[in-house]
C-alpha positions in Angstrom: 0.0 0.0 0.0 1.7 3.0 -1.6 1.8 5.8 1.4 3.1 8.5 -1.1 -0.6 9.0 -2.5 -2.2 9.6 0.6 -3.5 13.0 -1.0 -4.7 14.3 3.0 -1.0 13.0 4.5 0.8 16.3 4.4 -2.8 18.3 5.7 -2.6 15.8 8.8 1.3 16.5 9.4 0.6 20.7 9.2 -2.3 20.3 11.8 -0.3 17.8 14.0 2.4 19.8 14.2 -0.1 23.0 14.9 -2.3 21.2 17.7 -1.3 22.3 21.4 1.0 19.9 23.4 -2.0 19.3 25.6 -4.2 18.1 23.3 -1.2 15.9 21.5 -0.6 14.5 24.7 -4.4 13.2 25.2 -4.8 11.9 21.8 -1.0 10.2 21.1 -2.3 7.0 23.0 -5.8 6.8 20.9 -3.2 6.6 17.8 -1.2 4.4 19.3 -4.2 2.2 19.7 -5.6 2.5 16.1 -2.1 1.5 14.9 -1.8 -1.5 17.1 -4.9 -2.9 15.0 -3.3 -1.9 12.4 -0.2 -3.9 12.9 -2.6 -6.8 14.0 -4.5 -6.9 10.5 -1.0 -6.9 9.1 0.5 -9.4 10.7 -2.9 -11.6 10.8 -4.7 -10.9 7.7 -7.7 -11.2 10.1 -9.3 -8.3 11.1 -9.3 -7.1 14.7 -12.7 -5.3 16.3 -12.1 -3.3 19.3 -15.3 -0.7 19.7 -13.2 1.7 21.8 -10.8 2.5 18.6 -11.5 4.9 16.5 -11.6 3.3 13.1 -10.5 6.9 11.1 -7.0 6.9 13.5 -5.9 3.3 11.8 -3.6 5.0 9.3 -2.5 8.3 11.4 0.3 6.9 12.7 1.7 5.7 9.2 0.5 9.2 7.4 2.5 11.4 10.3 5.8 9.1 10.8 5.8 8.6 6.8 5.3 4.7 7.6 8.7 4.6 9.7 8.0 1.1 10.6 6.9 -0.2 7.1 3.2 -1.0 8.0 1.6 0.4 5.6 3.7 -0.5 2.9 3.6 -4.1 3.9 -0.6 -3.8 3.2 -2.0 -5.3 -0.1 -2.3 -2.4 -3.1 -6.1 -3.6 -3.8 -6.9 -2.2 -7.2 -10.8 -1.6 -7.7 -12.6 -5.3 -8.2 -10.3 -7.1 -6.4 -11.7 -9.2 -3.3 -11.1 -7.7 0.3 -9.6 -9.1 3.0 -11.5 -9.5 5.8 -14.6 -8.2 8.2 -14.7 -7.7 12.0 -16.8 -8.6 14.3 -18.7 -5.2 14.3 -19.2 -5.8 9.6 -16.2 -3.3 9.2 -15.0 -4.3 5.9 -11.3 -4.1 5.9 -9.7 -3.2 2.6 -8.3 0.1 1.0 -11.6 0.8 -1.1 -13.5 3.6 -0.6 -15.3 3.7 2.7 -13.4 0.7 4.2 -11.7 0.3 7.4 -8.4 1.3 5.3 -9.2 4.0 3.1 -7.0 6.8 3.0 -9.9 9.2 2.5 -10.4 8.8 6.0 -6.8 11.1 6.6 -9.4 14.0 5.7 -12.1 13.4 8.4 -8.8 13.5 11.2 -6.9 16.7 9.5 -10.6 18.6 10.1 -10.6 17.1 13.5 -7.4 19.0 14.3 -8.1 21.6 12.7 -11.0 22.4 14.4 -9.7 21.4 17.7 -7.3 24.6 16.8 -9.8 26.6 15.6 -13.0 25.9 17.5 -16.2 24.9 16.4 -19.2 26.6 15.1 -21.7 28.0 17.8 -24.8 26.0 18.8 -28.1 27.7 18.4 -29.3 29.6 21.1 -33.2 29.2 22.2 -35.5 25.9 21.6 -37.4 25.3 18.2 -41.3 25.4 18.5 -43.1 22.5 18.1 -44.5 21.5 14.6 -47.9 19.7 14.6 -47.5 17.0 12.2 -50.9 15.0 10.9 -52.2 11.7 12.4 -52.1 9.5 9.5 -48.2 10.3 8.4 -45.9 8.1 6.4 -41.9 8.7 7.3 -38.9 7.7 5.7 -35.8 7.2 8.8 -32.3 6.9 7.0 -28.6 7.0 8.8 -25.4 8.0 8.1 -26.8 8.4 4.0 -24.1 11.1 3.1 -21.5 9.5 1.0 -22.4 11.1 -2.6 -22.4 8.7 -6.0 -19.5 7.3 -5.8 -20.2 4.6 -8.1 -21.3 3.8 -11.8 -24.6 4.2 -14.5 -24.5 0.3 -14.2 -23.7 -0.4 -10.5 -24.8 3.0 -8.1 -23.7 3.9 -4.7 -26.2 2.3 -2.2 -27.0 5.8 -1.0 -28.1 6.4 -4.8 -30.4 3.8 -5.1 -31.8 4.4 -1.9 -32.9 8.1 -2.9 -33.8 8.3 -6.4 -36.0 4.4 -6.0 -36.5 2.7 -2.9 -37.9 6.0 -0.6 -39.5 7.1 -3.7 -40.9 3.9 -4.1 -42.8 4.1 -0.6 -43.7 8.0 -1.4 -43.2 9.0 2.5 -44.8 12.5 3.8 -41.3 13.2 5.9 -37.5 12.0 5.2 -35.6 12.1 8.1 -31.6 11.9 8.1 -29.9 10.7 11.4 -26.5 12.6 10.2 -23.2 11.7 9.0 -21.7 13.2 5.9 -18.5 12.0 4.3 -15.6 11.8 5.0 -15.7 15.2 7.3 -18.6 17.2 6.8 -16.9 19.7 4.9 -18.8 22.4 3.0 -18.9 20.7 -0.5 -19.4 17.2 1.2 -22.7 18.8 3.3 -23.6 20.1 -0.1 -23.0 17.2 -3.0 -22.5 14.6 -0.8 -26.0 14.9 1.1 -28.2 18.6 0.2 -28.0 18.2 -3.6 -29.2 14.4 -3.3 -31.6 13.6 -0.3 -34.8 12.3 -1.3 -37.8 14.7 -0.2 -41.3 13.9 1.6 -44.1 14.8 0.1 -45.9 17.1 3.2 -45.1 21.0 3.5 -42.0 20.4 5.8 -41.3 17.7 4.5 -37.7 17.0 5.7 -35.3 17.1 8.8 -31.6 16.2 8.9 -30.1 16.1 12.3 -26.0 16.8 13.8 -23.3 14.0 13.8 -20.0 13.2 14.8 -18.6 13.3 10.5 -20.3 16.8 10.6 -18.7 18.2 13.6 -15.2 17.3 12.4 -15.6 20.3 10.0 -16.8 22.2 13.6 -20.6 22.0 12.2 -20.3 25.0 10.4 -21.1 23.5 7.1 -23.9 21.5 8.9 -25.5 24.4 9.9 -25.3 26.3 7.3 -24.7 24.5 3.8 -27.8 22.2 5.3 -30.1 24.2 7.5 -29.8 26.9 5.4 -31.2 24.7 2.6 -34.8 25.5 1.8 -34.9 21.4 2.0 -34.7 22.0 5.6 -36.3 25.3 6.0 -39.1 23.8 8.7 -36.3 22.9 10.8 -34.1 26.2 10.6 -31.9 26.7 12.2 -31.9 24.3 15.0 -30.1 21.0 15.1 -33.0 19.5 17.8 -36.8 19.5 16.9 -40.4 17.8 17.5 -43.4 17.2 15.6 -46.3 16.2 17.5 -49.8 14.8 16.9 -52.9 13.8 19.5 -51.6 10.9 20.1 -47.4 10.6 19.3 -43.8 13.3 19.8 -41.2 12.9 17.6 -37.9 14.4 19.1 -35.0 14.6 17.3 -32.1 15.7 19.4 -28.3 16.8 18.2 -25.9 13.9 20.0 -23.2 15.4 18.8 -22.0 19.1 19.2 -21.8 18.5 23.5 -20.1 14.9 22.9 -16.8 15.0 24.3 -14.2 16.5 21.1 -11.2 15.1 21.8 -12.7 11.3 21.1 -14.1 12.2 17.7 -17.7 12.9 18.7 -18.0 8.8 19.1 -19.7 9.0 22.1 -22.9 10.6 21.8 -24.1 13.3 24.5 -26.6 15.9 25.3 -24.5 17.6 27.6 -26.0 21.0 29.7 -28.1 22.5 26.4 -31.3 23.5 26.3 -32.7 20.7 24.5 -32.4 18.8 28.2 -35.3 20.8 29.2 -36.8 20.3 25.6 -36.7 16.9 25.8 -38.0 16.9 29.3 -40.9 18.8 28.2 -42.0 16.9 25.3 -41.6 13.6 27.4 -44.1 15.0 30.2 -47.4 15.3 27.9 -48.3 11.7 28.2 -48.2 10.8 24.3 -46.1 7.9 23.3 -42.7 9.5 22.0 -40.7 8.8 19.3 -36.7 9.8 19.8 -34.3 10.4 17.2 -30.5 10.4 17.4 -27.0 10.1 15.5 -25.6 8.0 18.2 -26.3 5.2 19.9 -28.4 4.6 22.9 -27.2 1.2 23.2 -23.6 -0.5 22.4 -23.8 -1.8 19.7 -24.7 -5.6 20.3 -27.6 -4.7 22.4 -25.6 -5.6 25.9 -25.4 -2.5 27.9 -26.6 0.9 27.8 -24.6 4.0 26.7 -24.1 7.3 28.5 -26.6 8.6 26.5 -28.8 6.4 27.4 -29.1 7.6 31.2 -29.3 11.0 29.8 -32.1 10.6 27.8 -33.7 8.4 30.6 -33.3 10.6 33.1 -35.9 13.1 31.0 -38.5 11.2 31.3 -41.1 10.4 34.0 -39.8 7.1 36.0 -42.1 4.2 34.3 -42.5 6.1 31.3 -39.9 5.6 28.7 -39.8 6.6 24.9 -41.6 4.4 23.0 -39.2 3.7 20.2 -35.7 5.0 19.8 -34.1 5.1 16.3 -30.3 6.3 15.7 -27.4 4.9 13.1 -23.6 6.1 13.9 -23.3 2.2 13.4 -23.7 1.5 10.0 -25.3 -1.5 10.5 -29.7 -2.3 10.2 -30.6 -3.9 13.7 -33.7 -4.9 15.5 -32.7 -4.6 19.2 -35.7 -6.6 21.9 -36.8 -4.4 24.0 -34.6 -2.7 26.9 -36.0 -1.2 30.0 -39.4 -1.0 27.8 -38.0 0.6 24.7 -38.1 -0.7 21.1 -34.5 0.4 20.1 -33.8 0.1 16.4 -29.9 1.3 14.3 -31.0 2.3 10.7 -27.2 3.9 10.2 -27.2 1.8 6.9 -28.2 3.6 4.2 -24.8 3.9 2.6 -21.4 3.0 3.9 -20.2 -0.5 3.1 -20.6 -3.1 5.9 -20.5 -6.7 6.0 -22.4 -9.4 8.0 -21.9 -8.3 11.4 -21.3 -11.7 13.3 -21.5 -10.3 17.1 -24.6 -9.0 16.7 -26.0 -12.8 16.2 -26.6 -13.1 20.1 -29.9 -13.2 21.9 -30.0 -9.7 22.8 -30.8 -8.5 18.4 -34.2 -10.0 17.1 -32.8 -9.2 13.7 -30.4 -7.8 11.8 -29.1 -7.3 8.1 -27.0 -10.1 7.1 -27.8 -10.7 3.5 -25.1 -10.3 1.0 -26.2 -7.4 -1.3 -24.4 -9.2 -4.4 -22.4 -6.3 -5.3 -19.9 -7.3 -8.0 -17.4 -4.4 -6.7 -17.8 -5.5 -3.1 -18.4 -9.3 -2.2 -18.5 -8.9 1.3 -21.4 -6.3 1.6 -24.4 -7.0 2.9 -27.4 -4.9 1.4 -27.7 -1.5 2.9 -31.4 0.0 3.3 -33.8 2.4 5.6 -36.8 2.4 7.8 -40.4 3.3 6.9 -42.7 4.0 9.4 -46.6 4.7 8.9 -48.7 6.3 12.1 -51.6 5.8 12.6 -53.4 7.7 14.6 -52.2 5.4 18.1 -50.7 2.9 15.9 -47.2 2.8 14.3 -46.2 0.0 11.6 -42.3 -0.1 10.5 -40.5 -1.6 7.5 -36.6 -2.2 6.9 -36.2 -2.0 3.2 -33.3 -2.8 1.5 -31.5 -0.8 -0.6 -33.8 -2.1 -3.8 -37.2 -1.5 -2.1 -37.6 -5.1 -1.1 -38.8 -5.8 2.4 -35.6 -6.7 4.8 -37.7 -6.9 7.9 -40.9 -6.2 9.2 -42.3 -6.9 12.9 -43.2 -10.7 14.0 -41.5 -12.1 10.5 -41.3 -15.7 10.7 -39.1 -16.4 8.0 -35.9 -14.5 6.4 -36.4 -11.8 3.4 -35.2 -13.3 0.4 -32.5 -11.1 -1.1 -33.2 -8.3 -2.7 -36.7 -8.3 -1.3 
């Protein structure tokens, strides 16, 4: 693997050598760690899963030192077509193409990450949004981490492609809702053709709502906040990155996870901190209706088995007894039926378009279901199909779909037998 085109190397090494000696010192061991599992897939060719390592710090160390210990250079030079190596436990695929665990594109998301650490970050909107009333028969389209732009061909499209221009179409929602995460670091032109320029539209008068992630605070949010709520796509949700729409009988909050999660671990850990969408949420969660909650990151890890910090901070807005009724995020880019914890029905739909593979920890008894069919992508052998949820209220009733990334039904509740692939 040829380290001298690493096109975002030499923007790393200028805000390295930039970032405060503090800050270097607190973040040294979390390369450290990503280049261990790099040296581990090297010396292996099976790929390591540790959660607690940030996946877009595998290549820092090589990209700063100018591979001083020959790691990368001892990593296959896949050329597009050829067959990747290996996926973890989480479905990370590991190879060099675009969006794996080792593509150098992800160099760009950690530069922005410095150089916002330097810089600062944009500021977070003052006041609370008002609440939109939203009809009682209402169709809505729930799609994570969707921002990676066409990056494929007339004959084989980006997942993300096919999911806007056929397979939301194809259920004709009122309301598209984006979970966040926008390739590879939220800059301005990423918020723009990566995600604006291509996110499929609801059919209702406000019609769509996009909501803050860790990718888009890399950039410091700016470009979030204005390239996309700026966007008269989003103009019923301007210029917040927190919301609700209510009817008589359900609240739909969708709350920013990111901007207070802590900076110096890359926004992976999702928090509401001291903002005023606390007492939002609190609000919302005392008018007796069954609520619906929206986040980038997740509530749960992600094989179901213990809580998050942001769970008990969501929890602890709510009357004891009286959870949220659902709770959807992605930040894992994986499709996942979780059973019910401490009352809630937790769901990931963070798969609408990076490349993942079958995900082999989350077969345990705490997932009811999750994507595992191979999508039969003749680029990528080892993905599994990527897709979005579809929900449909009722007045009190709620039905949800996973599609696939073709339109075809991936899961729907009390299924008694697997989807066939591609529907």
């Amino acid at each position: 693997m040829n380290i001298g085109n690493w096109l975002q190397k030499e923007r790393l090494k200028i805000a390295w050598a930039l970032l405060p000696a503090d800050k270097k010192a607190a973040i040294q061991p979390m390369i450290e760690a990503a280049h261990q599992q790099l040296r581990t897939y090297q010396a292996t060719g099976n790929a390591p899963h540790d959660p607690t390592v940030v996946h877009q710090l595998i290549l820092a160390k090589s990209a700063l030192t100018d591979d001083a210990d020959g790691t990368a250079a001892a990593l296959p030079e896949l050329q597009p077509g050829d067959i990747e190596v290996d996926v973890d436990a989480g479905g990370a695929i590991w190879g060099t193409g675009k969006y794996q665990q080792l593509d150098p594109g992800w160099l760009g998301a950690v530069a922005a990450w410095l150089e916002h650490l330097i810089l600062g970050k944009y500021p977070f909107t003052q006041g609370t949004p008002p609440v939109a009333n939203i009809p009682d028969q209402l169709t809505i389209a729930i799609a994570g981490d969707f921002g990676t732009g066409n990056w494929g061909t007339a004959t084989d499209p980006a997942p993300s492609t096919k999911i806007a221009t056929k397979a939301i179409p194809g259920v004709a929602p009122n309301l598209t809702i984006h979970l966040g995460d926008v390739y590879y670091e939220g800059s301005s032109s990423e918020e723009t053709n990566n995600f604006v320029k291509l996110w499929p539209q609801g059919s209702g008068p406000a019609a769509c709502y996009t909501m803050n992630s860790n990718h888009e605070m890399y950039s410091g949010a700016k470009p979030y906040f204005v390239e996309a709520l700026n966007s008269p796509l989003f103009s019923a949700q301007k210029p917040w990155s927190f919301f609700a729409l209510e009817n008589t009988n359900w609240v739909i909050v969708g709350l920013d996870s990111a901007y207070y999660s802590e900076e110096i671990t890359l926004y992976m850990n999702g928090s509401l901190g001291s903002s005023a969408q606390v007492n939002f949420l609190k609000a919302q969660a005392q008018k007796g209706k069954k609520v619906i909650l929206l986040t980038h990151h997740n509530g749960l890890s992600e094989d179901g088995s213990q809580p998050t910090g942001l769970w008990k901070e969501v929890m602890d807005c709510f009357p004891a007894g009286s959870p949220p009724a659902y709770w959807y995020w992605g930040h894992v880019h994986a499709g996942v039926v979780y059973r019910p914890h401490s009352g809630v029905q937790c769901r990931c739909t963070g798969h609408a378009a990076l490349p993942w593979g079958y995900a082999s920890e989350l077969a345990n008894p705490n997932v009811a279901w999750f994507e595992k069919r191979n999508a039969g992508d003749p680029n990528d052998n080892l993905r599994v199909f990527n897709g979005f949820t579809f929900l449909q209220l009722n007045g009190a009733g709620l039905n949800e779909t996973f599609y696939d990334e073709n339109g075809g039904v991936a899961w729907i509740p009390n299924q008694t037998t697997p989807a066939t692939a591609g529907g």
